[in-house]
C-alpha positions in Angstrom: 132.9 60.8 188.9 134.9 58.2 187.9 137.4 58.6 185.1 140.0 56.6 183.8 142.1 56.0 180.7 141.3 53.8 178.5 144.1 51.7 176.2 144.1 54.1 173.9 145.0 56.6 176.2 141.9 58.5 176.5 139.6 59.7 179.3 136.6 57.4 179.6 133.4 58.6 181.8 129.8 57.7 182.5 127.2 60.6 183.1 123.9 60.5 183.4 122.1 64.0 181.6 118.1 64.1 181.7 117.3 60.5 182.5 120.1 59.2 179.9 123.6 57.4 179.6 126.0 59.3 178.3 129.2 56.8 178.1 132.4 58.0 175.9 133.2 53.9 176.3 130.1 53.2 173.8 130.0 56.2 172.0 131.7 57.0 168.5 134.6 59.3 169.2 134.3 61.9 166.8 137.4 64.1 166.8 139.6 66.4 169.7 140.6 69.9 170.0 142.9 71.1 172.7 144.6 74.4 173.2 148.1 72.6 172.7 149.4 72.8 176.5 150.9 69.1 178.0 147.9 67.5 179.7 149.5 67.9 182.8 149.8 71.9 182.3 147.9 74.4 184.1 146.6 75.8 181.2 145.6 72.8 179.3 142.2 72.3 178.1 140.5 69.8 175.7 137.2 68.8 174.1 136.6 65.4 172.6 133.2 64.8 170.5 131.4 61.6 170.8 127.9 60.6 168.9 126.2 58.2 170.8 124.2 55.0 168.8 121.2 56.7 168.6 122.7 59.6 166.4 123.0 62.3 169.9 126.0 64.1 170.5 128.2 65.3 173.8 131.6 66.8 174.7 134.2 65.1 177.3 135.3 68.7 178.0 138.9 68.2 180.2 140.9 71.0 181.8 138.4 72.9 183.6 139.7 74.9 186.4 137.8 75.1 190.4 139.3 76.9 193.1 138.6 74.4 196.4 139.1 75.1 200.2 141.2 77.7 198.4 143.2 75.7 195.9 142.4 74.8 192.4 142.3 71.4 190.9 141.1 70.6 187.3 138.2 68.7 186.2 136.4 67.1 183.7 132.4 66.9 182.4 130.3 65.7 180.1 128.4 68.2 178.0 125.3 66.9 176.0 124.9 69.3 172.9 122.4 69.6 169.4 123.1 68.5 166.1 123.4 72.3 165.0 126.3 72.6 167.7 127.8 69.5 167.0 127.8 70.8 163.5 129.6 74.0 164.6 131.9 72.5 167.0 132.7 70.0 163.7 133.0 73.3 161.4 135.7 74.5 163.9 138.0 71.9 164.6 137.8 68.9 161.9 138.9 69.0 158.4 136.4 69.2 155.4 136.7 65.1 155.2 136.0 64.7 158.6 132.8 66.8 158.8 131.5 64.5 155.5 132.3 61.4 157.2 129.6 62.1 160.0 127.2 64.5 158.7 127.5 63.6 155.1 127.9 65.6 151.9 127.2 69.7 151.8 126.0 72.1 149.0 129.2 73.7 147.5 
């Protein structure tokens, strides 16, 4: 797995899910939420919402803890995910604006 950041500070990563790219490089970064610890914190955690040209959705999901040969090190992954939980995900953590710009308007 190779990530890196990119200029604008973020991760960047490739993964392949079910025979397709999923690249946060080309993909539309939608919005973040993260628990509020410094990145380089034990307990941070982050998820980052892209939507990829043809209108799919995944999250860069950063701060996931494994234990290896007995020590734990933190991770990140690529999650693909459905319009109805990219919805959710957008219900939870972006203003009412935000969720317009990408899904558009919503019955009052």
């Amino acid at each position: 797995m190779n990530n890196y950041l990119d200029m604008g500070g973020y991760f960047t990563m490739k993964k392949i899910i079910g025979g397709k790219l999923y690249d946060t490089e080309t993909a539309i970064r939608i919005g973040e939420y993260n628990n509020g610890e410094m990145p380089n914190s034990f307990h941070y955690y982050s998820e980052t919402l892209y939507q990829k040209k043809n209108g799919e959705f995944f999250l860069l999901i950063d701060g996931i803890r494994k234990k290896i040969y007995g020590n734990y090190t933190t991770d990140c992954k690529i999650e693909k995910i459905d319009v109805e939980q990219a919805k959710e995900w957008c219900e939870l953590n972006l203003s009412g604006e935000e969720y317009i710009d990408v899904f558009g308007q919503v019955d009052e």
